[in-house]
C-alpha positions in Angstrom: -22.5 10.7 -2.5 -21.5 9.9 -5.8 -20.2 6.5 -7.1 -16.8 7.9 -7.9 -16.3 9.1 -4.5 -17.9 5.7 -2.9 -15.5 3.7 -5.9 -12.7 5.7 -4.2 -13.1 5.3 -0.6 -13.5 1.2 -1.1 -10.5 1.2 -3.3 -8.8 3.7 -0.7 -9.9 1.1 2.1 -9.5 -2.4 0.8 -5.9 -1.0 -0.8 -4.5 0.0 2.0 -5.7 -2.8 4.5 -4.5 -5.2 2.1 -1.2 -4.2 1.6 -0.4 -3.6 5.5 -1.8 -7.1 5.9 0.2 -8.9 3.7 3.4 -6.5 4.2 2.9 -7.6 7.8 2.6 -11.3 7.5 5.4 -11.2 5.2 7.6 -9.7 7.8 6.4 -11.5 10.7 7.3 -14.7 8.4 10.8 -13.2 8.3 11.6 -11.5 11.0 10.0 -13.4 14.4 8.9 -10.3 17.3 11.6 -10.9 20.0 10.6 -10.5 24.0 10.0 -6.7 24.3 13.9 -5.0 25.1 14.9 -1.1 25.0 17.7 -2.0 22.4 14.8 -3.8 20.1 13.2 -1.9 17.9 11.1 -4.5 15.8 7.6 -3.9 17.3 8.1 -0.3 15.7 9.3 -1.2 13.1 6.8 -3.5 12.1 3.8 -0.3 13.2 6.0 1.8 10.6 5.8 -0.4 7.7 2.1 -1.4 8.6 1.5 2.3 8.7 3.2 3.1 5.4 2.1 0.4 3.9 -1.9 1.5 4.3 -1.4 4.5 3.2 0.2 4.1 0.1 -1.4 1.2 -0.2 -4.5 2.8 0.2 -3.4 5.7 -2.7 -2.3 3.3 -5.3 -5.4 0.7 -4.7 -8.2 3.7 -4.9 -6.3 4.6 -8.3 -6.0 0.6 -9.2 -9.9 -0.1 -8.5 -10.6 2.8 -11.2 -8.4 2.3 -13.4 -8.8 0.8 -17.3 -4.9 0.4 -17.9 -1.8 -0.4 -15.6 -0.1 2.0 -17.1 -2.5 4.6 -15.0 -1.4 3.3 -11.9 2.4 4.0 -12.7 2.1 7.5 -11.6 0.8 6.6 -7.7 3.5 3.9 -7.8 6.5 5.7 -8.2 5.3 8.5 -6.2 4.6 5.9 -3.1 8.3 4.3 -3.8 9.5 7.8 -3.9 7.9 8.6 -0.2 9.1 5.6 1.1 13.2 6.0 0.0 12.5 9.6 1.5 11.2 8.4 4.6 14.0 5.8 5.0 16.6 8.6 4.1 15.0 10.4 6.7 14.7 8.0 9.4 18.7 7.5 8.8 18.2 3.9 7.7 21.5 2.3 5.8 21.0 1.0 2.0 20.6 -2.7 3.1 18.3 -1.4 5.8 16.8 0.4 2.8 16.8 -2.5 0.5 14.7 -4.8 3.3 12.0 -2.3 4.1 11.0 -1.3 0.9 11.1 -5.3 0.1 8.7 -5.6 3.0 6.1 -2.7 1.4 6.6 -4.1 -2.1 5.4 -7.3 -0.3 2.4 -5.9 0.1 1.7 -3.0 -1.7 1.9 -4.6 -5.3 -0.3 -7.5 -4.7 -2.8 -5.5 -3.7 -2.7 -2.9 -6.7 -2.8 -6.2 -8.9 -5.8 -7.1 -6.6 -7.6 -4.5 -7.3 -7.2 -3.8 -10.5 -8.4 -7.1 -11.6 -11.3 -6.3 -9.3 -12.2 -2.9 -10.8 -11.8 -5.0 -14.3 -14.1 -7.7 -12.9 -16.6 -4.9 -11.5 -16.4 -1.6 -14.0 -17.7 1.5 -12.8 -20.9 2.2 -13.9 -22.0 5.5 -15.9 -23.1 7.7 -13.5 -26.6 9.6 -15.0 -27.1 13.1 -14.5 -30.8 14.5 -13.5 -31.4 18.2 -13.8 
């Protein structure tokens, strides 16, 4: 394996665990979990977001542990904010519904991109050497 791949797999990794962490804590702060009742739908709610949440997450911190500029991590931003509007359009949610969810995921998606991006700044890729 190369250390570009290896680079991306930790960033992919530590991104997207991060950001459902702190996405969930956040909302657990906010929103206690209720006793278990058909009409109750946070216990999903909070498996969506976590879910969400490590995957873009994980996107935007594998591009945020290589990157050598914030302005390279604008693209994986605004395309995870674009998925998660869709998905809230899809799943029928109203606009404060909206408006609290992608709260939640901002809670924890852009500490971790600024997490690891000072990380990759602290810890620079290395040139890789080529041996034919």
């Amino acid at each position: 394996m190369n250390r570009s791949l290896i680079r991306d797999i930790v960033g992919f990794l530590a991104g997207g665990l991060l950001a459902a962490l702190l996405s969930c804590v956040v909302f657990l702060v906010l929103f206690p979990l209720p006793p278990s009742k058909p009409t109750d739908h946070t216990r999903e709610a909070l498996a969506l977001l976590a879910l969400v949440n490590f995957f873009c997450g994980g996107f935007i911190g594998r591009r945020a542990f290589s990157a050598d500029f914030l302005s390279q991590l604008l693209l994986s931003v605004g395309g995870s904010y674009a998925v998660m509007v869709l998905l809230c359009v899809l799943a029928s949610l109203d606009i404060m519904e909206m408006v609290r969810m992608i709260g939640l995921a901002s809670a924890g998606i852009l500490p971790s991109a600024a997490a690891l991006f000072l990380f990759g700044q602290r810890f620079p890729p290395k040139p890789e050497s080529y041996e034919f």
